[in-house]
C-alpha positions as CSV (number, residue, x, y, z in Angstrom):
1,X,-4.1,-24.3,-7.0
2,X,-3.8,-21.6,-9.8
3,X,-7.4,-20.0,-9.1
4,X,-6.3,-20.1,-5.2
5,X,-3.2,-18.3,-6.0
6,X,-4.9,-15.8,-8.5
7,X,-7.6,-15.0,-5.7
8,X,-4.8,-14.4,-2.8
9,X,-3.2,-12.0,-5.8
10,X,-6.3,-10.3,-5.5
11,X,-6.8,-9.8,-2.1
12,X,-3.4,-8.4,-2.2
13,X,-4.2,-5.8,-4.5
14,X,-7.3,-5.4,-2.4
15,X,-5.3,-4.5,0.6
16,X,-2.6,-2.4,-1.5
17,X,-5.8,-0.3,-2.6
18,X,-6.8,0.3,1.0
19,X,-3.5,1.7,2.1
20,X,-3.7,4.1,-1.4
21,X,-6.9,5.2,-0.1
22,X,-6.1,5.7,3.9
23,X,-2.6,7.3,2.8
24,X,-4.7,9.5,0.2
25,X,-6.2,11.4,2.9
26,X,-2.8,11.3,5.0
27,X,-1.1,12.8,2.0
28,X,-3.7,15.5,1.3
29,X,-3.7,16.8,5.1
30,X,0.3,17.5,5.6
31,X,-0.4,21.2,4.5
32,X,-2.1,22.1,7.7
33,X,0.6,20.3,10.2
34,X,3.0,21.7,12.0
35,X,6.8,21.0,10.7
36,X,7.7,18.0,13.3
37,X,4.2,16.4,12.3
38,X,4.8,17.1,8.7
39,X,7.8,15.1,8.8
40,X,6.2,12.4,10.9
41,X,3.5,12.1,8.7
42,X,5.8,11.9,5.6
43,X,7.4,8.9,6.9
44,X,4.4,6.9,7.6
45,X,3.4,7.5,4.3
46,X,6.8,6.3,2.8
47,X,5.9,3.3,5.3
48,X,2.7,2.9,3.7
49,X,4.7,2.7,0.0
50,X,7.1,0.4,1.1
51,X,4.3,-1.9,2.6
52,X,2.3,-1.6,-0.9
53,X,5.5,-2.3,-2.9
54,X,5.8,-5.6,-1.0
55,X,1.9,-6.7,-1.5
56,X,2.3,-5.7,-4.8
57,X,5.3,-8.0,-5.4
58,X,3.8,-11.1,-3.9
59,X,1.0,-10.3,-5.8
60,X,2.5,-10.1,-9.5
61,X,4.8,-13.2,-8.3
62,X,1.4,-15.1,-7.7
63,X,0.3,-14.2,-10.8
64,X,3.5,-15.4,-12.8
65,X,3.6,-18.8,-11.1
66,X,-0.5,-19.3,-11.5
């Protein structure tokens, strides 16, 4: 049970790493949008952070209980 939980723990990092990378290039492209897309884009990003926080919490609770 503990090497299942430490391996889910690790996919969730895996994923949390993915959506650093995609949001990376979101991040780095804002300075060519317009204002309204700016803004747009800024909020999916802060999506993308809250979505990583949560992985990222079921991940180190994982890792405390395995």
């Amino acid at each position: 049970m503990d090497d299942d939980m430490l391996d889910l723990a690790d996919r969730l990092c895996t994923v949390a790493g993915m959506l650093m990378e995609d949001g990376s290039v979101l991040a780095i492209t804002t300075a060519k949008l317009d204002r309204p897309t700016k803004a747009a884009r800024i909020a999916e990003l802060e999506a993308s952070v809250d979505n990583m926080r949560v992985l990222l919490t079921a991940a180190q609770i994982l890792v405390r209980l395995g």
